[in-house]
KEPADREN-284705 format. One record per atom (N, C-alpha, C, O): x, y, z; residue in one letter. Coordinates in pm, whole numbers, padded with zeros to 5 digits, always signed. Atoms other than C-alpha are relative to their C-alpha. Layout:
N
XYZa/...
This chain:
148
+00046+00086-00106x/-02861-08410+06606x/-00015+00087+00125x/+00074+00160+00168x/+00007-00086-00111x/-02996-08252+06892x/-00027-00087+00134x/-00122-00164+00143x/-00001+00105-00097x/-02915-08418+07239x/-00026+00089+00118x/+00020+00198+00154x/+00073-00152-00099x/-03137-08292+07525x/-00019-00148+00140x/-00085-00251+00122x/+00028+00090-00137x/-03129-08505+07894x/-00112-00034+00030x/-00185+00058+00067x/+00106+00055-00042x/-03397-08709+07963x/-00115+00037+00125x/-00229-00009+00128x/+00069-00055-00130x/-03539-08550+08291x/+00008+00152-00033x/+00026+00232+00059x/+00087-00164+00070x/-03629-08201+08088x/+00113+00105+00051x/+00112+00218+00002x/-00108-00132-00050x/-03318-07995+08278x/+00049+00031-00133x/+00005-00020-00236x/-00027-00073+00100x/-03127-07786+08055x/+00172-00004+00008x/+00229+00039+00108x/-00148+00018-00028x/-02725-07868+07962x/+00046+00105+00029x/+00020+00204-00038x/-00111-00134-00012x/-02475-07622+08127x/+00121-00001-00055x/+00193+00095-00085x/-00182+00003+00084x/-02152-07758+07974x/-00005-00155-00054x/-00080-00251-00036x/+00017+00175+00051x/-02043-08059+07784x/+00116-00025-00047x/+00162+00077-00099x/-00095+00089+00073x/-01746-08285+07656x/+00002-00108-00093x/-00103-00168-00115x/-00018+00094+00065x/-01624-08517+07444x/+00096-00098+00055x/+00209-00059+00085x/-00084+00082-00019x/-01483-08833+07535x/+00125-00022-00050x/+00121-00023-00173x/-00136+00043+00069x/-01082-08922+07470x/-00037-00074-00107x/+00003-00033-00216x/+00028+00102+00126x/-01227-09215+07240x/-00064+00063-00122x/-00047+00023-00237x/+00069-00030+00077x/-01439-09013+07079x/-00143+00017-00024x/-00207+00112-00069x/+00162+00035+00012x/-01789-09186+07096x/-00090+00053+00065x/-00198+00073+00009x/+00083-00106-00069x/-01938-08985+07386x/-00053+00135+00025x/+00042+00210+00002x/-00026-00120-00040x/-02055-08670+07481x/-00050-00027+00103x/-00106-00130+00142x/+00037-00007-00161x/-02115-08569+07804x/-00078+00146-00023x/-00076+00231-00112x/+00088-00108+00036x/-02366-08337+07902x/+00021+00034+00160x/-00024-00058+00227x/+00076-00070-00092x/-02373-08139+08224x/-00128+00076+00087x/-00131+00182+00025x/+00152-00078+00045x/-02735-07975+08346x/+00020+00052+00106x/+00108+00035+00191x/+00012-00104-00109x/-02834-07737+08555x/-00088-00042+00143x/-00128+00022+00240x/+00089+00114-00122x/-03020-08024+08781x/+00116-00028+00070x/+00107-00026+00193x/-00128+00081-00113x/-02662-08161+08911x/+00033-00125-00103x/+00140-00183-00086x/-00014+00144+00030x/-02696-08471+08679x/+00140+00024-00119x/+00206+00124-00145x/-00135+00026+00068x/-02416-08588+08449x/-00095-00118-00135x/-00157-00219-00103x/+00049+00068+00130x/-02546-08729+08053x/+00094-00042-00038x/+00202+00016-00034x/-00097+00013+00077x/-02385-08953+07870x/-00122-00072-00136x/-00219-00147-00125x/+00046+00024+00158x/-02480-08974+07437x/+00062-00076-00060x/+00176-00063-00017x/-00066+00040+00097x/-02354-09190+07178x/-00004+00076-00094x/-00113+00109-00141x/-00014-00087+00123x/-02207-08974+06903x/-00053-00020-00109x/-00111+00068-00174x/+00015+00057+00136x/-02262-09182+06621x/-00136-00027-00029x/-00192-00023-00139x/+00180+00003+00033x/-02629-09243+06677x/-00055+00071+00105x/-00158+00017+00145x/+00072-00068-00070x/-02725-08993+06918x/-00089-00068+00081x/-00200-00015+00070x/+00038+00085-00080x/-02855-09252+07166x/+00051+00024+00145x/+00164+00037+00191x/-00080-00041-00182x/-02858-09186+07554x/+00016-00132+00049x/-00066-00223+00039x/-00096+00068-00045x/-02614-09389+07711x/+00008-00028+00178x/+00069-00126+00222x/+00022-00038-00105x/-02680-09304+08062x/-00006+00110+00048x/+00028+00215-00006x/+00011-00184-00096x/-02765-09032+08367x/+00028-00027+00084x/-00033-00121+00136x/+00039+00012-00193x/-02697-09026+08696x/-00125+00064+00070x/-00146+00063+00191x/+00091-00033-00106x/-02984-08879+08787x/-00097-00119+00052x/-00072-00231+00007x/+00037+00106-00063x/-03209-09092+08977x/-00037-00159+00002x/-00131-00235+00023x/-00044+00171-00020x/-03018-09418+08947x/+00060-00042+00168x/+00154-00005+00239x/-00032+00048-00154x/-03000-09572+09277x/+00164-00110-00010x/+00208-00128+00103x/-00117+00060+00045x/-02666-09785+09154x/+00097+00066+00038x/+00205+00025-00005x/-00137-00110-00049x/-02429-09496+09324x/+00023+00110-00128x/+00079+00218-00109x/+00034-00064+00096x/-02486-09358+08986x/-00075+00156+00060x/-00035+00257+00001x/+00088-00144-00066x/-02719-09045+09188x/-00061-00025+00147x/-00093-00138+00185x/+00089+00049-00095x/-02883-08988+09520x/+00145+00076+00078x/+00174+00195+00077x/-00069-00027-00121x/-02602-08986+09777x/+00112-00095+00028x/+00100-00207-00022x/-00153+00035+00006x/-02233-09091+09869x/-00035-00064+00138x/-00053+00020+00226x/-00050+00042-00130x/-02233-09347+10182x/-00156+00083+00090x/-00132+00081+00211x/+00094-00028-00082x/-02601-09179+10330x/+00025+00148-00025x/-00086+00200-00023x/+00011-00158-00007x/-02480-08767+10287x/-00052+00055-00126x/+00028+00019-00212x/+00097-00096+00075x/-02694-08567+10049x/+00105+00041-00116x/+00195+00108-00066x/-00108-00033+00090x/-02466-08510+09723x/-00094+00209-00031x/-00194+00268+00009x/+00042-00174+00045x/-02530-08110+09590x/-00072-00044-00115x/-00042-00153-00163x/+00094+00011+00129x/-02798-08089+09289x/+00021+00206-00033x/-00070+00283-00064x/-00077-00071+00063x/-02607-07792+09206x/-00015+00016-00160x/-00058-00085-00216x/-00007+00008+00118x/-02588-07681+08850x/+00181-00071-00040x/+00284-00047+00023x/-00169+00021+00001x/-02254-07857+08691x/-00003+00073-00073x/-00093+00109-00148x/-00056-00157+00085x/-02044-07579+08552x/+00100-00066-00099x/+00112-00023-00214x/-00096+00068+00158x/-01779-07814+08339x/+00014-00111+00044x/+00021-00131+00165x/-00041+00144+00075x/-01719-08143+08237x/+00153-00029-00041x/+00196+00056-00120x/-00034+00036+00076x/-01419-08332+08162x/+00075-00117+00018x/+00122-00140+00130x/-00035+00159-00013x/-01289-08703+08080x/+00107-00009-00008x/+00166+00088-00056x/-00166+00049-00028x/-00948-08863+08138x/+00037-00051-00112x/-00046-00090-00195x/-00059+00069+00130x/-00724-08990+07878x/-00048-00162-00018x/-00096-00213-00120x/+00046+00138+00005x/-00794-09347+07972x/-00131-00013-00033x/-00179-00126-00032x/+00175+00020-00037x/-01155-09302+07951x/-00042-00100+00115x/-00097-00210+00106x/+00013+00088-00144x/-01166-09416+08324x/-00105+00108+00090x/-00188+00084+00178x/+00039-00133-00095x/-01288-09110+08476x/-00084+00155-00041x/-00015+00248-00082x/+00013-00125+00011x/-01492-08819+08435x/+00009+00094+00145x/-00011+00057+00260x/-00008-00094-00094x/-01445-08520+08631x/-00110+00109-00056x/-00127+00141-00174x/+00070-00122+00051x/-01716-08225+08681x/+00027+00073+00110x/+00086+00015+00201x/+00011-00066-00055x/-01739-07926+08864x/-00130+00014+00064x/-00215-00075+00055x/+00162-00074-00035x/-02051-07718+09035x/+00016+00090-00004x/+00125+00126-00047x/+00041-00154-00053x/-02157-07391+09117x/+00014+00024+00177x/+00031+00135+00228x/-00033-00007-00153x/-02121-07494+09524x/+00134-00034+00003x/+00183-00048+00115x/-00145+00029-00055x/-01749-07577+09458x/+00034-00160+00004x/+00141-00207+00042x/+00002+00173-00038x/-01829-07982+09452x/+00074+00000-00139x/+00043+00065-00239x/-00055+00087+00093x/-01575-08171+09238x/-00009-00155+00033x/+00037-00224+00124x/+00058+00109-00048x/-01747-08470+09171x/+00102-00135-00115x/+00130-00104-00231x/-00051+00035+00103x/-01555-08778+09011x/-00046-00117-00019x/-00044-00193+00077x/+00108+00034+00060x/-01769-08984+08787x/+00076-00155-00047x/+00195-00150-00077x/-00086+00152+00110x/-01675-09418+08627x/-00052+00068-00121x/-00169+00102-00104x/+00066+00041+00114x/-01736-09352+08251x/-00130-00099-00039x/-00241-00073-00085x/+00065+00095+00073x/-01869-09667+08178x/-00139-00015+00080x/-00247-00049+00033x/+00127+00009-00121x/-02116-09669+08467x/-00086+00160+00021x/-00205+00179+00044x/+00051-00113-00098x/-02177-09328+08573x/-00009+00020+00112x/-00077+00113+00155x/+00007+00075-00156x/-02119-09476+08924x/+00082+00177+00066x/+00188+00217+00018x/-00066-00069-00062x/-02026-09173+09132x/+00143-00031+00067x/+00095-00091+00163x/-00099+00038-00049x/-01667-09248+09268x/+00021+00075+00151x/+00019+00013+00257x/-00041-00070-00113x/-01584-08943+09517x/-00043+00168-00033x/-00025+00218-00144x/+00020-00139+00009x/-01694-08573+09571x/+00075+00105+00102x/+00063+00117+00224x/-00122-00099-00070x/-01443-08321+09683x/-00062+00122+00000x/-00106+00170-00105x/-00007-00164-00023x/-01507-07964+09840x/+00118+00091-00049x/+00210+00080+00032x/-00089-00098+00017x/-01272-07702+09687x/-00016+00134+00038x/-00094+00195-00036x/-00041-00144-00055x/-01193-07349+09884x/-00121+00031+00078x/-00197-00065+00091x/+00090-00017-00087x/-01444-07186+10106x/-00134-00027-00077x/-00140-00051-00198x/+00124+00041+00010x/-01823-07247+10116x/-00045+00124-00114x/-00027+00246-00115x/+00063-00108+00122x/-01991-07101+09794x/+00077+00036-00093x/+00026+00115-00171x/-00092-00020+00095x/-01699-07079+09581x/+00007-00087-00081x/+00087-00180-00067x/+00022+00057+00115x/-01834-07207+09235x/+00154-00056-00040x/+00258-00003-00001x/-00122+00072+00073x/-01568-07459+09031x/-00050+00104-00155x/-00166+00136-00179x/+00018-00074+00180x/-01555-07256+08639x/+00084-00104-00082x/+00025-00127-00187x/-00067+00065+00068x/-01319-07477+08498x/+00047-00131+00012x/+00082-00143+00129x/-00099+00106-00029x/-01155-07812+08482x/+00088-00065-00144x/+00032-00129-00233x/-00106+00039+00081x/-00816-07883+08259x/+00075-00120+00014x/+00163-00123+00100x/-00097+00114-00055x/-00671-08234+08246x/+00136-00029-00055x/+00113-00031-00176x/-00106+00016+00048x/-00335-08296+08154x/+00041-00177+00028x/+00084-00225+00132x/+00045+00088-00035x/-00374-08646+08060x/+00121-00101-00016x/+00096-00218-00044x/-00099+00105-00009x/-00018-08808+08069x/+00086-00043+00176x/+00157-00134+00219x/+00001+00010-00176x/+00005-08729+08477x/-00097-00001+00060x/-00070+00020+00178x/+00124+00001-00013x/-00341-08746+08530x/-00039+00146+00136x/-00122+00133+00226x/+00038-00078-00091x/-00341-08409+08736x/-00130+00126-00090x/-00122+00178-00201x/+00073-00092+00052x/-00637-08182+08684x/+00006+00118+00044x/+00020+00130+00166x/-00009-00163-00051x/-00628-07777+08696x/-00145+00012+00010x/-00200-00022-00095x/+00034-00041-00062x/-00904-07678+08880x/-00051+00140+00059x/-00024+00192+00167x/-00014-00163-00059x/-01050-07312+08857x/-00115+00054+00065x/-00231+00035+00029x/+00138+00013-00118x/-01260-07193+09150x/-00028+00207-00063x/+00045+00291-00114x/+00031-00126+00047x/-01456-06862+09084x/+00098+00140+00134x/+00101+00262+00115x/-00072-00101-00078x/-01237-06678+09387x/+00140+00042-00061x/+00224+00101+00007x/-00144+00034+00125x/-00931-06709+09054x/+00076-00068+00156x/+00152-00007+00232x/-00146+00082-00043x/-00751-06978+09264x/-00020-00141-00106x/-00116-00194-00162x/-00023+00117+00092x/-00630-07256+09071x/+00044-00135+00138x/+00120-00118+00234x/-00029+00116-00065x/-00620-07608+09246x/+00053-00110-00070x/-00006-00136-00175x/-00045+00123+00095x/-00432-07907+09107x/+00013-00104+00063x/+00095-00134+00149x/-00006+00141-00055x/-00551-08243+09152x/+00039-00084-00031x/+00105-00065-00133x/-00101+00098+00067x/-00413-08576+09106x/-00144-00119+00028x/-00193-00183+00121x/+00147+00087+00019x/-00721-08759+08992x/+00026-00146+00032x/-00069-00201+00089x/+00031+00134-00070x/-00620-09114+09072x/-00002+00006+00159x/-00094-00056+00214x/+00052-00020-00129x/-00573-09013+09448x/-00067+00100+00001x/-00073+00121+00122x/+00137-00051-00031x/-00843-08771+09427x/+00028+00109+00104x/-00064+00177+00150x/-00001-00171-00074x/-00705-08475+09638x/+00059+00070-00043x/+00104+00060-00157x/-00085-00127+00026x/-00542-08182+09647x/+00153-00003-00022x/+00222-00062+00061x/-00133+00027-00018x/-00197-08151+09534x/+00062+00141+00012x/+00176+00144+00059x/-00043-00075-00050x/-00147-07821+09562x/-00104+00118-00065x/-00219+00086-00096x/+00096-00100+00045x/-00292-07447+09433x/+00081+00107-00054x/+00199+00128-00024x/-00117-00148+00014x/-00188-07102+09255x/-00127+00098-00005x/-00247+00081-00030x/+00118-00076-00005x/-00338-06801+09297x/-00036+00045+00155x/+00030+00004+00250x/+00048-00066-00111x/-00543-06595+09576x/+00078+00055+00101x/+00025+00112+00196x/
């Protein structure tokens, strides 16, 4: 099965849902895919859904950034992605509804990684300057960092 985003960009990273049934697709547009496993059926994009789904947070210009990783919460409540400008953006599952987009470390310092550890819901966080950030995805900031 070959699963390719509807608006012709090209995936940069991808996950699998806790449940199972999704994948997620990252692209090098900024947008966020979601597939059904079982029949390879697209599920949704954020890209230009006006639903908070894409576009812009409250009127400010979101990044169209490439996303650099993907990854979903135990609950299947939440995805989390990275960028290449450092945006950690955090995503509803079921919607694709953008929730909140967080800056991590100085300007231009790509996100490479994101690790969830899904019984405290904190995510590790690795910015290309090797610092590690650890967030606490239901409040959505910073809880602390290692590294640099």
């Amino acid at each position: 099965m070959k699963l390719t985003p509807p608006d012709g960009t090209v995936p940069t990273c991808c996950a699998i849902s806790f449940c199972g049934n999704f994948a997620l697709l990252g692209t090098n547009g900024g947008a966020l895919v979601k597939f059904n496993l079982q029949s390879g059926l697209l599920r949704g994009s954020s890209a230009g859904s006006d639903g908070g789904g894409g576009g812009s947070i409250s009127g400010s210009p979101v990044t169209a950034d490439p996303v650099t990783c993907v990854a979903c919460d135990g609950c299947n409540r939440n995805i989390i992605t990275g960028s290449a400008s450092g945006a950690v953006t955090y995503w509803d599952l079921k919607t694709l509804a953008r929730k909140d987009t967080v800056f991590c470390g100085p300007p231009g310092v790509g996100v490479t990684h994101v690790r969830l550890h899904n019984d405290n819901n904190l995510a590790a966080i690795a910015r290309a300057d090797l610092v590690v950030d650890v967030h606490d995805i239901v409040e959505r900031q910073v809880g602390g960092w290692v590294g640099g």
